[in-house]
C-alpha positions in Angstrom: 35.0 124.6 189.8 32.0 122.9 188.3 29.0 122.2 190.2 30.0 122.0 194.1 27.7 120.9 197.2 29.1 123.0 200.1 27.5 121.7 203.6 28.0 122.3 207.2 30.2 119.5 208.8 28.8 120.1 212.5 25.8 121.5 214.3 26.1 124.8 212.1 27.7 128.0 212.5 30.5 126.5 211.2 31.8 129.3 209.0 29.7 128.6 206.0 29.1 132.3 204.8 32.9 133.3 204.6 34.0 130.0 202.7 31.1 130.3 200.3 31.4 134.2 199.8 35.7 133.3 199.0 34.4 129.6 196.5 31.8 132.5 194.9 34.7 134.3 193.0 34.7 131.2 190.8 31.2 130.5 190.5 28.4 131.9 187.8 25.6 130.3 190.1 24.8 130.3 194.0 22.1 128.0 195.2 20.3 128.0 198.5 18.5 124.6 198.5 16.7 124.2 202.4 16.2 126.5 205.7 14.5 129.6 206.2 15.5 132.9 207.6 16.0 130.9 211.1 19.8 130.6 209.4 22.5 133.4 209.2 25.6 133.7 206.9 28.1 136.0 208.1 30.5 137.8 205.7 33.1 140.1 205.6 34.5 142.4 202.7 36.7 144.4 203.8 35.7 146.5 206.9 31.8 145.6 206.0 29.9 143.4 207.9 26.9 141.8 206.1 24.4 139.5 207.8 23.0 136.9 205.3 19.7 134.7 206.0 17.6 134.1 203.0 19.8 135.6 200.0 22.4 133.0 199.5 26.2 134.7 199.8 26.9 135.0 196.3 25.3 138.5 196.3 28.7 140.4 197.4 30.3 139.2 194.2 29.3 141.6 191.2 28.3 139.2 188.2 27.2 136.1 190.1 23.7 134.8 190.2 21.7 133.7 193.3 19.0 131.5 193.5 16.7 130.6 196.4 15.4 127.1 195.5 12.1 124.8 195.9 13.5 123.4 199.4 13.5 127.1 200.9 10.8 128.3 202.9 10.5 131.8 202.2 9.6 134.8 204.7 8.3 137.5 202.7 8.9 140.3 204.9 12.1 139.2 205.9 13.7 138.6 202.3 12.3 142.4 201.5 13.8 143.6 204.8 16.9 141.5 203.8 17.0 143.6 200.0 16.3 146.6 201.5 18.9 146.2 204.1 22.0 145.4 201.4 20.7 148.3 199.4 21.2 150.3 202.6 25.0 148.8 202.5 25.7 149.5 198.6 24.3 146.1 197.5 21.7 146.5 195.1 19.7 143.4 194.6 17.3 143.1 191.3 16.0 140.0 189.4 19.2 140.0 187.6 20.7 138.9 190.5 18.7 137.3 192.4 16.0 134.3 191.4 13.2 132.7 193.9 11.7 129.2 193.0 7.8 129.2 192.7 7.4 126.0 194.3 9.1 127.4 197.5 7.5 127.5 200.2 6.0 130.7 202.1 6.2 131.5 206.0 3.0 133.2 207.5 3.3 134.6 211.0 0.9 131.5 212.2 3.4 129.6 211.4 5.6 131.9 213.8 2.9 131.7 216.2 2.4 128.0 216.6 6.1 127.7 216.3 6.8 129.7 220.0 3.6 128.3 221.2 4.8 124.5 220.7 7.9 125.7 222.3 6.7 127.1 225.0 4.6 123.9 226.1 7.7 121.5 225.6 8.8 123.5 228.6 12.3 121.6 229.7 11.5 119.7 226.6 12.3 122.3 224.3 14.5 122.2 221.3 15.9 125.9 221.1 14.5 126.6 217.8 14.7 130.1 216.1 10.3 130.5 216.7 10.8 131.9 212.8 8.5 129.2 211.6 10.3 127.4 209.7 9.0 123.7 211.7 5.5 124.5 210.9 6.0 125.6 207.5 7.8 122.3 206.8 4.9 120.8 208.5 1.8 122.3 206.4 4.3 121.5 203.2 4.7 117.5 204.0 0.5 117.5 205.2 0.7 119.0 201.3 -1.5 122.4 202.5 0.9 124.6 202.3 0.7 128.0 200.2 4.0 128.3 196.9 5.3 131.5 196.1 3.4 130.5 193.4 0.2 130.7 195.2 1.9 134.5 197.2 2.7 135.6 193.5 -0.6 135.2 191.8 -2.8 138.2 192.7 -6.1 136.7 191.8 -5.7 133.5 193.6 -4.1 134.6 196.5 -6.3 136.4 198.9 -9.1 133.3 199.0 -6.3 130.6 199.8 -5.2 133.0 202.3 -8.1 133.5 204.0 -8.8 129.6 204.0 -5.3 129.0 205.5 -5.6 131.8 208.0 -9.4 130.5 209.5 -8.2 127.0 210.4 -5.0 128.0 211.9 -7.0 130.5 214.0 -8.9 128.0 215.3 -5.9 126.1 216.1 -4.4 129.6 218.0 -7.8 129.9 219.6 -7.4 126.5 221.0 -4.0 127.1 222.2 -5.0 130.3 224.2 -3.2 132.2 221.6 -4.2 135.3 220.1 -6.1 135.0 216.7 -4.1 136.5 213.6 -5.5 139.9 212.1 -7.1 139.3 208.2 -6.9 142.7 206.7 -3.5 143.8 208.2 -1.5 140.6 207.6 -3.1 140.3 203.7 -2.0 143.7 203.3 1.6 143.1 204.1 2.0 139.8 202.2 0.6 142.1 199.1 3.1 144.3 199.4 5.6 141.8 199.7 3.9 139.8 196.6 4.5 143.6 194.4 7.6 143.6 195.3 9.1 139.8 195.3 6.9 138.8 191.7 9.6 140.1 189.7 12.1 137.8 190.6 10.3 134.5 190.6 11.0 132.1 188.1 10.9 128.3 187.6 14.2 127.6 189.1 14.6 124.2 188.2 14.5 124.8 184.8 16.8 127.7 184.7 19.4 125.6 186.4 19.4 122.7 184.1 20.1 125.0 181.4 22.6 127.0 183.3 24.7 123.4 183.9 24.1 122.3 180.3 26.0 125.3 179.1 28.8 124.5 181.7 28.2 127.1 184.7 30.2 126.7 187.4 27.0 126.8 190.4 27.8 126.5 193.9 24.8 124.7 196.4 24.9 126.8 199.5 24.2 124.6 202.7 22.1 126.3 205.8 22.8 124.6 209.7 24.6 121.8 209.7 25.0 117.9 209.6 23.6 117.2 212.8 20.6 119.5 212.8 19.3 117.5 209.5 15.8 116.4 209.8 16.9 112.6 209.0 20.8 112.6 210.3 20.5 114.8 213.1 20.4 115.0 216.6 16.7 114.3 216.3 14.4 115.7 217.9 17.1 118.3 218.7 17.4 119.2 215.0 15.6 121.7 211.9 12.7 120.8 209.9 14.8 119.9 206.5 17.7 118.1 205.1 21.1 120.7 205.9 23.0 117.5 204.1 24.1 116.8 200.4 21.7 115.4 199.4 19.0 118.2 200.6 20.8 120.1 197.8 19.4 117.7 195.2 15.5 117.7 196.6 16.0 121.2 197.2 17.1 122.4 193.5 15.9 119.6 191.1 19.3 119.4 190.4 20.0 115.5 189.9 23.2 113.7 191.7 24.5 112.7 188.6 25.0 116.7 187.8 27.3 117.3 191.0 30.8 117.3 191.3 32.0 117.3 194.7 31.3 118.3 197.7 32.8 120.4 200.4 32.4 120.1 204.3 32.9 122.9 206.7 34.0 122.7 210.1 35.6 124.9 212.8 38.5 123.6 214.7 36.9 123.0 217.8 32.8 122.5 218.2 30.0 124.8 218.6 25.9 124.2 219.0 23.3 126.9 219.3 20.2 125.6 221.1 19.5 121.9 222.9 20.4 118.6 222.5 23.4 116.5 223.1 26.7 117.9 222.5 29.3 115.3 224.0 32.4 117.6 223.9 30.8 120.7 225.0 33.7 122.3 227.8 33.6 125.5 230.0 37.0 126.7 229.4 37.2 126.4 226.0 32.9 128.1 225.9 34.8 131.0 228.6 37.9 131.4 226.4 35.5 131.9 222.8 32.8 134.5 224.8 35.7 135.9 226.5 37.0 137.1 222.9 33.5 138.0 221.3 33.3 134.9 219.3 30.4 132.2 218.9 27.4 134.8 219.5 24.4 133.7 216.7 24.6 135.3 213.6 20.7 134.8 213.5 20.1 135.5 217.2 22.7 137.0 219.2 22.6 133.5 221.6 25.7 132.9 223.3 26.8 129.1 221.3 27.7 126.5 223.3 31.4 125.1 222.6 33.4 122.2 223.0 36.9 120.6 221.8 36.7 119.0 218.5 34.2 116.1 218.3 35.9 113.7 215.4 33.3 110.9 216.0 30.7 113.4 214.8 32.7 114.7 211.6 33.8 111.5 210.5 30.1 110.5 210.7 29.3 114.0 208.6 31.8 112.8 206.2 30.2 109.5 205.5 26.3 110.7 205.6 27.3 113.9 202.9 30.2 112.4 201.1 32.2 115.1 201.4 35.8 114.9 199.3 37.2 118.1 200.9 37.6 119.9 204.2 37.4 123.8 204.9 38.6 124.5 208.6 37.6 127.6 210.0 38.1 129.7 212.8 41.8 127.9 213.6 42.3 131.3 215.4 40.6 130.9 218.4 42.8 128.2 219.6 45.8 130.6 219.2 46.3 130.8 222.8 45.3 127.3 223.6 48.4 125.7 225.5 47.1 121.8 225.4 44.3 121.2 222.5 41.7 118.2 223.0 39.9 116.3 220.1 37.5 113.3 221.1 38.2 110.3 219.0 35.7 108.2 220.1 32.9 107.7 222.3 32.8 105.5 226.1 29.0 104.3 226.4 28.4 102.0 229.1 32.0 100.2 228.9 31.8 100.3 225.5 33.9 101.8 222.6 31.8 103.7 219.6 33.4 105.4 217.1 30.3 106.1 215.3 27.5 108.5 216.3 24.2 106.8 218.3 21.2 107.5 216.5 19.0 108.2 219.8 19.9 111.2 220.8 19.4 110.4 224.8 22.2 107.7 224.4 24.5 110.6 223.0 23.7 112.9 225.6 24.9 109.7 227.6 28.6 109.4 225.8 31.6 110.4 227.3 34.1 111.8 224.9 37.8 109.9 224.6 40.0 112.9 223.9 43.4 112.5 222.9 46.1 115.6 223.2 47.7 118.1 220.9 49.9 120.2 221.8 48.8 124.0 220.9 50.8 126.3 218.9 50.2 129.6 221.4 51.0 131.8 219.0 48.7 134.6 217.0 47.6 133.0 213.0 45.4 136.2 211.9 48.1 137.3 210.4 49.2 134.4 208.2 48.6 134.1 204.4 50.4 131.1 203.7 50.2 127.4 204.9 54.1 127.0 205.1 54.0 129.6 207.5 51.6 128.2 209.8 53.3 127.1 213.4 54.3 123.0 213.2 52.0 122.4 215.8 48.9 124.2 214.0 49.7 122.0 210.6 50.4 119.2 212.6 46.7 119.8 214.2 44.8 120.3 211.5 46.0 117.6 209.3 45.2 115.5 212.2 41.5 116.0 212.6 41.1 116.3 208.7 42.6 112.4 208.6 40.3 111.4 211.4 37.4 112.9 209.9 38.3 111.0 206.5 38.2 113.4 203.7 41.2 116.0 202.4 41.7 119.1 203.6 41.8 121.6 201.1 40.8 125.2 202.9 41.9 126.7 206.1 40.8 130.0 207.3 42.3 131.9 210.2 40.0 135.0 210.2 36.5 136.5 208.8 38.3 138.3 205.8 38.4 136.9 202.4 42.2 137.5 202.2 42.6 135.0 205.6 42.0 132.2 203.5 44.8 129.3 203.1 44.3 127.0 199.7 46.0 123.4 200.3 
């Protein structure tokens, strides 16, 4: 396996968790390099559901290591609700399994605050965000007054640089109309959190460099997707870090030179949770996915907004990341699709693109050119074996893996491990 970028080829939610949780059976290593606990990873084992947002997937397999790296910004209270939640299912998290980075980042609920409160005065504006933080925690790390785990960790440093941090954004709240934060209750908390989390913190970069000198086999675990990237996205419409390849570099100290390929995961057709531009966004396709119980947030429950398959945008995601191979997901919800669209380019203004517009009002302006496939209307959950699929299904899927440039190499018709095809 070697040392394997895995990123989202879309807008996120593409099925991340479940291809991660099936690659971890080979890995030693499972990196989470950017994001916050405003992303979920679903998975699957066996009847069990499991609902990942800070611990990276890796955490199902007995034996495999996770690591949440430097790019992370880190919600205390939610990655010891998270532990304490597996524990509750049978998974039993310790620092033998599971390594924080001190240089990650830490989530306070001002952060929280001033994230609903900017939200709130965008008004139609709005970008749809998670209101978890994450945006102003990015924000107080780039304006380099941010507080490190490493800061959270160390007991005698701690409570003055949280008391610093907490008076100016108070005044901040104050200005906003908001309601100031409480001292004693929220240092309290984060103490609590500090007792618990210290063990587990660790230089991370280090660690890693020395895990892929010996030759482990580490797998960099991707949050959102392509187009919610900070520098490639849909911008403003996006999150506050880099959900591409090369996020998985910054985020671990892990240098390019050290990674082996990467992997790019997409569903079949599209999905987007939040706003912004999403050219092949379609009613009857969004009806059809709700009408089963698909495309609901892992994160927050929000119904996802769908569309055919958008090629312009993956074969954009293929360039930006690099990727060498394809995972498709979710094939199954086009079972009982009759005619199946994929755009294959854009129609701005009389012209053709076949790349994605950086301004994200002339996307929102792009009609999609959608050629046909013909559907293969019959059920896939049941399939374990490629040469089994329907004509029409191969036929499909090879399609939109050639127009989105890169091999395909993983299909999965299903949330369970065992509904996983390898090309």
């Amino acid at each position: 396996m070697a040392n394997v970028i895995l990123v989202g080829a879309q807008w996120g939610d593409e099925g991340k968790g479940k291809i991660i949780d099936v690659l971890t059976e080979q890995a030693d290593i499972v990196v989470r390099t950017q994001g916050g606990n405003n992303a979920g990873h679903t998975v699957f084992v066996g009847p069990t559901k499991y609902v990942l947002h800070l611990i990276p997937s890796g955490i199902l397999r007995p034996g495999t290591v996770c690591v949440i790296g430097n790019g992370v910004v880190l919600d205390p209270a939610g990655l010891v609700a998270e532990i304490d939640g597996l524990a509750r299912l049978g998974v039993e998290v310790t620092p033998a399994s599971l390594v924080i980075s001190e240089t990650a980042h830490v989530v306070f609920p001002w952060h929280r605050e001033l994230d609903g409160q900017r939200e709130v005065r965008k008004g139609n504006q709005k970008i749809g965000t998670t209101k978890r933080g994450i945006g102003p925690t990015y924000g107080d790390k780039a304006a380099r007054v941010g507080l490190r785990v490493t800061d959270f960790v160390n007991a005698s440093r701690f409570p003055a640089r949280f008391a610093e941090r907490l008076a100016e954004n108070n005044e901040i709240l104050r200005a906003l109309g908001a309601q100031p934060i409480d001292h004693d209750s929220v240092l309290a908390e984060y103490t609590r959190c500090a007792d618990r989390l210290r063990p587990f913190v660790t230089n991370t970069v280090v660690m890693l460099h020395e895990a892929t000198r010996r030759g482990a086999n580490v797998l960099f675990e991707g949050a959102q997707g392509t187009f919610l990237d900070i520098d490639h996205g849909t911008y403003p419409y996006v999150t506050s870090s880099n959900t591409t390849s090369g996020g998985a570099c910054t985020g671990s100290g892990v240098p390019p030179n050290r990674m082996d390929r990467v992997v790019g995961v997409m569903k079949a057709y599209t999905t987007r949770v939040g706003e912004g531009p999403l050219p092949t966004e379609d009613a009857e396709i969004s009806d059809l996915l709700h009408g089963m119980g698909r495309e609901f947030g892992a994160t927050t429950g929000r119904m996802r907004r769908c569309g055919w398959f958008d090629a312009v945008a993956t074969r954009h995601a293929a360039m930006v990341n690099g990727i060498d191979e394809l995972a498709v997901t979710n094939v199954d919800g086009l079972d009982s699709v009759r005619s199946i669209r994929v755009c294959s380019s854009y129609r701005f203004e009389g012209q053709t693109l076949r790349h994605v517009p950086s301004d994200a009002e002339v996307l929102a302006r792009c009609e999609p050119v959608f050629e046909d496939f013909p559907g293969w209307e019959t059920p896939t959950d049941g399939i374990r074996r490629w040469e089994d699929l329907p004509v029409n299904c191969r036929h499909y899927l090879l399609s939109i893996a050639q127009m989105t440039g890169a091999r395909l190499s993983i299909v999965s018709v299903g949330p369970a491990r065992d509904q996983t095809m390898f090309l």
